[in-house]
C-alpha positions as CSV (number, residue, x, y, z in Angstrom):
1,X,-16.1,-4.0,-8.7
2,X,-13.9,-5.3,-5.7
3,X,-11.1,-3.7,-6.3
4,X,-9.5,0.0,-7.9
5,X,-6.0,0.5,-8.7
6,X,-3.2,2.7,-10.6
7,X,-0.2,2.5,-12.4
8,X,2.7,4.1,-12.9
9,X,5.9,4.1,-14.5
10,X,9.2,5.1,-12.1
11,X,12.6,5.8,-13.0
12,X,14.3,3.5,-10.6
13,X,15.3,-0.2,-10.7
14,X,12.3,-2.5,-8.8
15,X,14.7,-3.3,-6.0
16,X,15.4,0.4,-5.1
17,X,11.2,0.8,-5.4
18,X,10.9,-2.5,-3.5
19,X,13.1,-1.5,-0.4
20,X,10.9,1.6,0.4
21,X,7.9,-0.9,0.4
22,X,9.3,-3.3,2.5
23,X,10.2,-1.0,4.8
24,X,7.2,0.0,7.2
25,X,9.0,3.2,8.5
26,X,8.6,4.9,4.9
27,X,5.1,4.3,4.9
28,X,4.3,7.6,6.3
29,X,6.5,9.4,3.6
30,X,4.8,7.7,0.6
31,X,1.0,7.7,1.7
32,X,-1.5,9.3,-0.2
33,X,-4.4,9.3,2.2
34,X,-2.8,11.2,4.8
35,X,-4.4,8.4,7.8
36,X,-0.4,6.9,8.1
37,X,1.5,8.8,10.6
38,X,4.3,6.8,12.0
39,X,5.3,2.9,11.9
40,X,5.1,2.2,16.2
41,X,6.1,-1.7,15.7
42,X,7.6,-4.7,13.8
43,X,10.8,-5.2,12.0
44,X,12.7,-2.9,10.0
45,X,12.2,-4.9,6.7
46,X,9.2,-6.9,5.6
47,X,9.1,-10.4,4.2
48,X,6.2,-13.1,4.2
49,X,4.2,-13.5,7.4
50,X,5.4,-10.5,9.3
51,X,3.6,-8.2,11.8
52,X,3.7,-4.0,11.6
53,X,1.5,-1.5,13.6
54,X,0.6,1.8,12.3
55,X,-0.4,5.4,14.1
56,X,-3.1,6.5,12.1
57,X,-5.6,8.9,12.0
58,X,-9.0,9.2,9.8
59,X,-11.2,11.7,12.0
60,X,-9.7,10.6,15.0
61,X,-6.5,9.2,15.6
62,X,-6.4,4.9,15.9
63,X,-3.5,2.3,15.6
64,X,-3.5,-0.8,13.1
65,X,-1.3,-4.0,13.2
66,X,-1.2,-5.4,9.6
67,X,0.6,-8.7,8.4
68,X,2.1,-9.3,5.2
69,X,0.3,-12.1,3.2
70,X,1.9,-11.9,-0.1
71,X,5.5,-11.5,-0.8
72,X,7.9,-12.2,-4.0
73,X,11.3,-9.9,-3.5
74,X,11.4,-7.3,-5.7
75,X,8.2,-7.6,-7.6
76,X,4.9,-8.2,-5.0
77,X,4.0,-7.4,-2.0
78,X,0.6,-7.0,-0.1
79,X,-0.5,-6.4,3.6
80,X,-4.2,-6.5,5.6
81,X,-4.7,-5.7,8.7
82,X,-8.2,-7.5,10.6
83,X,-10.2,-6.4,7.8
84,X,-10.4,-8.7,4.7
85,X,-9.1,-6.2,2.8
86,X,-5.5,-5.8,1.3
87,X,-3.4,-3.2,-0.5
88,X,-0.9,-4.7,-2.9
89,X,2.1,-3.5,-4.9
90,X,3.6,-5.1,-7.7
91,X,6.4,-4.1,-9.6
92,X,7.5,-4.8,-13.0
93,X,10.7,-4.1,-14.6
94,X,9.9,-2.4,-18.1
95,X,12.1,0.2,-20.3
96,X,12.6,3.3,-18.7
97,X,12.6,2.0,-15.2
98,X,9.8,0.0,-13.0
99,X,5.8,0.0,-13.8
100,X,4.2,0.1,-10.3
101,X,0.4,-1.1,-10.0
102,X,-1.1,-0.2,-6.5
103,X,-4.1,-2.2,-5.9
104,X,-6.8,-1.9,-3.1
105,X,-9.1,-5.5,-3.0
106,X,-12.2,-5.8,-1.3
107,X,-12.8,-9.1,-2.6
108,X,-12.6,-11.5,0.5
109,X,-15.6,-10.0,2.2
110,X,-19.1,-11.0,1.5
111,X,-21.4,-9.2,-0.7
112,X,-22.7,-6.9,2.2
113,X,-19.2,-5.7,3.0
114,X,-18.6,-4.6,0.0
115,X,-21.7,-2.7,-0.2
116,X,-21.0,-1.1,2.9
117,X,-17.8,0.2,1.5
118,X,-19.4,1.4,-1.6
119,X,-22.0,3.5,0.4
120,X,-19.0,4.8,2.7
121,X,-17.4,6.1,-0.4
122,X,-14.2,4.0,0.2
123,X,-13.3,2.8,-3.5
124,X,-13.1,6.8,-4.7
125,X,-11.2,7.6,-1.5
126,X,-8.6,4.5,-2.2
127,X,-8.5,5.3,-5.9
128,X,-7.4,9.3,-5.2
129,X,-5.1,8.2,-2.3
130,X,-3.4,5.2,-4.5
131,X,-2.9,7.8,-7.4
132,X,-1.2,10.4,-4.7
133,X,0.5,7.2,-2.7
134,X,2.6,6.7,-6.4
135,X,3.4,10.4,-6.8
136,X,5.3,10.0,-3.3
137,X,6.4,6.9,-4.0
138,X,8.1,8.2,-7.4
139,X,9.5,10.9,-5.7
140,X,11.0,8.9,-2.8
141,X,12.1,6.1,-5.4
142,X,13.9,8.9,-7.6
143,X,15.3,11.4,-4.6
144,X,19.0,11.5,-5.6
């Protein structure tokens, strides 16, 4: 398996769901893992191509710069940083609201790096932090 994801249903219109994606400074507010602590650089709103850097912490504290690789307004979006890996959101307008399927893909790397992150224990860390990352993201989506 190169990949684990979740899905949920949210009672908001893609485009309300979408903005707090494509904006890096919410980041922090909808994580699951608890390693995002502020957005330190790039523009306000995300499209195809651009550049964010993260303060993070996982032990000890680090920053990232990610790019986004795939982009479709309103319904896909997905980010890597210098690791192969991506985390990717796509949205789907159903009854009810938006279905929202978080998806973390090892896939690019070779065989070995995917074992690595199978011994690290990454895939059951991503799956619990993708299935809290859509609890906030609900929450934030729905906040009146």
């Amino acid at each position: 398996m190169s990949t684990v994801q979740a899905s949920t249903t949210i009672a908001a219109p893609p485009e309300a769901i979408f903005a707090i994606l494509a904006d890096p400074r919410q980041h922090p507010l909808i994580d699951g893992s608890g390693t995002v602590l502020a957005s330190i650089s790039g523009p306000e709103r995300l499209s195809l191509g651009a550049r964010f850097g993260m303060d993070m912490h996982r032990g000890v504290p680090y920053r990232i710069r990610n790019r986004v690789v795939e982009f479709e307004e309103g319904r896909l979006i997905a980010w890597r940083h210098v690791g192969l890996h991506r985390w990717r959101y796509e949205l789907e307008p159903v009854e009810g609201g938006t279905r929202v399927t978080e998806t973390w893909d090892d896939s690019r790397y070779p065989a070995a790096g995917r074992l690595a992150f199978r011994l690290l224990g990454y895939p059951a860390k991503n799956q619990r932090a993708i299935e809290e990352t859509l609890v906030k993201l609900d929450a934030a989506a729905t906040r009146a």
